[in-house]
C-alpha positions as CSV (number, residue, x, y, z in Angstrom):
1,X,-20.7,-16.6,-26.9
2,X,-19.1,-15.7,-23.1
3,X,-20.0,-13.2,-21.0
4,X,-17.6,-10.3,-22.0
5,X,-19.3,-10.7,-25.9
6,X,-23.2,-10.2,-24.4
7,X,-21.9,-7.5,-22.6
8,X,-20.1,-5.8,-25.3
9,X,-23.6,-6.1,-27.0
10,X,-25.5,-4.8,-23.8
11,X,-22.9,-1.7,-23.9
12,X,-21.4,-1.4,-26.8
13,X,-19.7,2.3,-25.7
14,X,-18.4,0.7,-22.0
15,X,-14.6,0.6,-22.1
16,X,-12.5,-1.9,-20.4
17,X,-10.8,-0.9,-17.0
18,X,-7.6,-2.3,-16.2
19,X,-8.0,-5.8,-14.8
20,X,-5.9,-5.4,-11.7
21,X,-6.4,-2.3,-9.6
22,X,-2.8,-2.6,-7.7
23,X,-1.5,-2.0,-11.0
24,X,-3.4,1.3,-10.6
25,X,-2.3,2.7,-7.3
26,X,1.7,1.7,-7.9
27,X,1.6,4.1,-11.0
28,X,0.0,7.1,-8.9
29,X,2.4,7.2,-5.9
30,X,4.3,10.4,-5.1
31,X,8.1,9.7,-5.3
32,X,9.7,11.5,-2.5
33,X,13.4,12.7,-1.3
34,X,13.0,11.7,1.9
35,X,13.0,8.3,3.1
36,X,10.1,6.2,4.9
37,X,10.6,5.7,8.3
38,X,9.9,1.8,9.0
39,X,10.2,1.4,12.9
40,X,8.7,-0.9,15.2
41,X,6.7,-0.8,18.4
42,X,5.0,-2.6,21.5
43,X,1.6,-1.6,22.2
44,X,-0.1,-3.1,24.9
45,X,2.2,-6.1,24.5
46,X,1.2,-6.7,20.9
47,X,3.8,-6.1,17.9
48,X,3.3,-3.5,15.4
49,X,5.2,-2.0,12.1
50,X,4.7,1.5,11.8
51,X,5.1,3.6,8.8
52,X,5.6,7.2,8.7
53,X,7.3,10.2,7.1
54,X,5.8,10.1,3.7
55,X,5.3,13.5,1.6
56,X,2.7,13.0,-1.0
57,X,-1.1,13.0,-0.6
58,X,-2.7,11.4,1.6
59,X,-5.1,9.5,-0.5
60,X,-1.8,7.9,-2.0
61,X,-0.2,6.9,1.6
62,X,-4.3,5.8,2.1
63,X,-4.0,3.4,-1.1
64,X,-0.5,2.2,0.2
65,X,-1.9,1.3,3.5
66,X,-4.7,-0.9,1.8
67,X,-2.1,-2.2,-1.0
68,X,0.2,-3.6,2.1
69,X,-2.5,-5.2,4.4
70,X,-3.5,-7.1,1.1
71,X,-0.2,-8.0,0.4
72,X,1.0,-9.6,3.9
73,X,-2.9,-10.1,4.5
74,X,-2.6,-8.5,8.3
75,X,-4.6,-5.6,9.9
76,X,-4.1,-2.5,9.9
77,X,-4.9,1.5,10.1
78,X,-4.1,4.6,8.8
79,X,-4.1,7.5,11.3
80,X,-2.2,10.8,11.8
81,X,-0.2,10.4,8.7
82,X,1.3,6.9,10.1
83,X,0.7,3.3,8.6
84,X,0.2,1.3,11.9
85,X,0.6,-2.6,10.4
86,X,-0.1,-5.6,12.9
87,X,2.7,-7.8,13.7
88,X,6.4,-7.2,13.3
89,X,6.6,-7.4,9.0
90,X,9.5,-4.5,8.6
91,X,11.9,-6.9,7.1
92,X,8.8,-7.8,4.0
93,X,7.4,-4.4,4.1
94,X,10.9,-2.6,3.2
95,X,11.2,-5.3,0.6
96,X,8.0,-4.6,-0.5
97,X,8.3,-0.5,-0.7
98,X,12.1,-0.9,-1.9
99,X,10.6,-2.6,-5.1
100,X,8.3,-0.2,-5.8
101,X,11.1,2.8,-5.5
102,X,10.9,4.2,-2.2
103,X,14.0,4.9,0.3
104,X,13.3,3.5,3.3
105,X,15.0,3.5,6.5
106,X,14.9,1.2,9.6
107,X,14.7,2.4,13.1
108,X,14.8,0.7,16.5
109,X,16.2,-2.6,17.1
């Protein structure tokens, strides 16, 4: 007997969750018309990807933010309705916000 069978017997009205909790937050993003503005920027000599002009709510762009610091496993904040991603990662994160159906359009350099 494995774990998931005693605890089906510990709880036998406890439904499974979904196993992979990306899976989750891809499902509930806001589509939008407009595209995401992907630019790139210098701050105190450091590189950093910033990512702005999305519509929906935002405890979806909040879940995006966490979903692409995971991904490329950088830092990163969400502030002021902008993604601000450490290191220069436009190239992977338009990739990565292409395939999940976004527009999204490169600026500067």
């Amino acid at each position: 007997m494995d774990l998931k069978d005693q605890l089906k017997n510990l709880f036998p009205e406890h439904t499974e969750s979904p196993e992979d909790p990306s899976e989750v937050s891809e499902t509930s993003l806001w589509m939008q018309d407009a595209p995401i503005i992907c630019k790139y920027e210098k701050r105190k000599g450091k590189p950093i990807t910033i990512i702005e002009g999305y519509t929906g709510a935002d405890k979806d762009f909040k879940i995006l933010a966490k979903d692409l610091k995971k991904k490329f496993s950088v830092g990163g904040s969400f502030k002021n309705d902008t993604i601000i991603i450490q290191g220069d990662y436009r190239d992977k994160i338009m990739g990565f916000l292409k395939d999940l159906g976004f527009q999204v359009k490169r600026v500067g350099g």
